[in-house]
C-alpha positions as CSV (number, residue, x, y, z in Angstrom):
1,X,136.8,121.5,35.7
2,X,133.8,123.3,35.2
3,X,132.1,122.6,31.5
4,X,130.9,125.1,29.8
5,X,127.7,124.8,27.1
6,X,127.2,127.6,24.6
7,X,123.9,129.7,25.7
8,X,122.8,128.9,21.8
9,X,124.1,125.3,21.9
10,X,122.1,124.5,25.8
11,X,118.5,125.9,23.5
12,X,119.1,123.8,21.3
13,X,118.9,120.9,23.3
14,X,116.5,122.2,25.1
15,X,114.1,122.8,22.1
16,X,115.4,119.1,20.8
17,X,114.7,116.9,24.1
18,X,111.2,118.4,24.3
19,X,109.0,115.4,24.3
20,X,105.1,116.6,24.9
21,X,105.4,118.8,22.1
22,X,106.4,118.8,18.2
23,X,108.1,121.6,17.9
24,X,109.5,122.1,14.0
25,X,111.1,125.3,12.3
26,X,110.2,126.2,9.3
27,X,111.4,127.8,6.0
28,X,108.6,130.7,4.1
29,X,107.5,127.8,2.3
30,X,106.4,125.1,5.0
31,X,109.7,122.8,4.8
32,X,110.9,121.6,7.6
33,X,114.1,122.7,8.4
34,X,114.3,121.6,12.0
35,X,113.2,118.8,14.3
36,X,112.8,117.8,17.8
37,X,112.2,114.2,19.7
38,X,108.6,115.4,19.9
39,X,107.7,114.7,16.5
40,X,109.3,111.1,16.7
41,X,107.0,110.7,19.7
42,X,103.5,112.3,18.5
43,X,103.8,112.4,14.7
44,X,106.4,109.1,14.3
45,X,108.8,110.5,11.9
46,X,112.5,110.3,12.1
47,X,114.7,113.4,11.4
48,X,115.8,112.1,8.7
49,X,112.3,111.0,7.2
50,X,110.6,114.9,7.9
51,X,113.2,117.1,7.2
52,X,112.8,118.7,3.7
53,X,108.9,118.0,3.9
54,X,106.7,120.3,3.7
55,X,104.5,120.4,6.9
56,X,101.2,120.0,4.9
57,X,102.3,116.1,5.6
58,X,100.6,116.1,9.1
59,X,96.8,117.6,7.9
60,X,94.2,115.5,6.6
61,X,93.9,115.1,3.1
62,X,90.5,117.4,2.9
63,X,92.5,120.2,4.9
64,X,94.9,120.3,2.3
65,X,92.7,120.5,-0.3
66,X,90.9,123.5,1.2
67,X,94.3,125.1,1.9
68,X,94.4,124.6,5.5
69,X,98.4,124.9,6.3
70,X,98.9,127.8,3.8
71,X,95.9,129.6,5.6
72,X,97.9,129.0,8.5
73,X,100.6,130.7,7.2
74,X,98.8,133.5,5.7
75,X,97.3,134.6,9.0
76,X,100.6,134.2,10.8
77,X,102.6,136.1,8.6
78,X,99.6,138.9,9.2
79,X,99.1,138.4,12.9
80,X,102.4,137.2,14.1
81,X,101.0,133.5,14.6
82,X,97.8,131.4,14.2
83,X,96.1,128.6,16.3
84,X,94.1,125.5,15.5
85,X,92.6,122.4,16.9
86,X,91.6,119.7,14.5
87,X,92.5,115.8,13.4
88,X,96.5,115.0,12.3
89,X,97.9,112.7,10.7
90,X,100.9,110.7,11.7
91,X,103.3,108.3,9.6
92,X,101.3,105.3,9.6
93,X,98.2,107.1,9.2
94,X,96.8,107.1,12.0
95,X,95.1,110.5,12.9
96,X,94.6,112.1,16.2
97,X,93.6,115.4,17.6
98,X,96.1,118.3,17.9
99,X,96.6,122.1,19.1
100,X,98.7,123.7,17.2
101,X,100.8,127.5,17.4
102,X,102.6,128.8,14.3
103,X,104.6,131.7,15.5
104,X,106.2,133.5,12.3
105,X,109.7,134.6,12.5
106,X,110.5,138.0,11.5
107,X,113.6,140.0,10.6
108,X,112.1,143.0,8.8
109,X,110.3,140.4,6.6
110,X,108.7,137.0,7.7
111,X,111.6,134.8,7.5
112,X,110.4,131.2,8.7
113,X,107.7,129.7,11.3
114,X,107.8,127.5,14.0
115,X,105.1,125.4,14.5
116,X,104.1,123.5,17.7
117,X,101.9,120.7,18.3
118,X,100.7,118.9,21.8
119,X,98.4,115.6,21.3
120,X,95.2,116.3,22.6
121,X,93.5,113.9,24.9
122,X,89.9,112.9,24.9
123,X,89.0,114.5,27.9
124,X,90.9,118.5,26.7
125,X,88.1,117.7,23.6
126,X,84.9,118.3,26.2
């Protein structure tokens, strides 16, 4: 017997098993509403230990200060998404260097981001 996967249910596993990329979804606000395996592998958090943070968790301390990750948002609600490169934190506080895309999410209004980070390695920094 043939099984049959639900188109919606299949992306979400696809979006979930991702491993070379943190791919989170966002609420207006920055809290994390979704996770995938990707975040466990470059950032260290467990779903249960990131969702319901706010994603200013994974900048350096100075880059919240300055506003960094609502900057970020800003420009993606105004251009549909924003890019950066610079240092990230991960749970134990190690940093390391990341890409990152927030794409907002619109229905009339901005309704949420997703936000997707790849580790970068020394040799993509030349």
């Amino acid at each position: 017997m043939e099984k049959k996967i639900k188109l919606e249910t299949l992306h979400q596993k696809m979006v979930e098993e991702v491993q070379d990329y943190a791919i989170i979804l966002m609420d207006t606000d920055g809290t994390i509403l979704t996770w995938n395996k990707g975040v466990e592998k470059i950032k260290g958090y467990k779903a249960d230990e990131i969702i319901g943070q706010n994603f200013n968790i994974f900048y350096m301390p100075l880059d919240r200060q300055d506003g960094l990750p609502q900057k970020l948002l800003a420009q993606a609600e105004k251009e549909g998404r924003a890019k950066h490169i610079g240092r990230r934190v991960r749970r134990d506080g190690t940093t390391f260097w990341g890409s990152i895309t927030i794409t907002a999410l619109n229905d009339d209004d901005v309704v949420g981001y997703t936000k997707l980070t790849r580790e970068l390695r020394d040799n993509e920094l030349e």
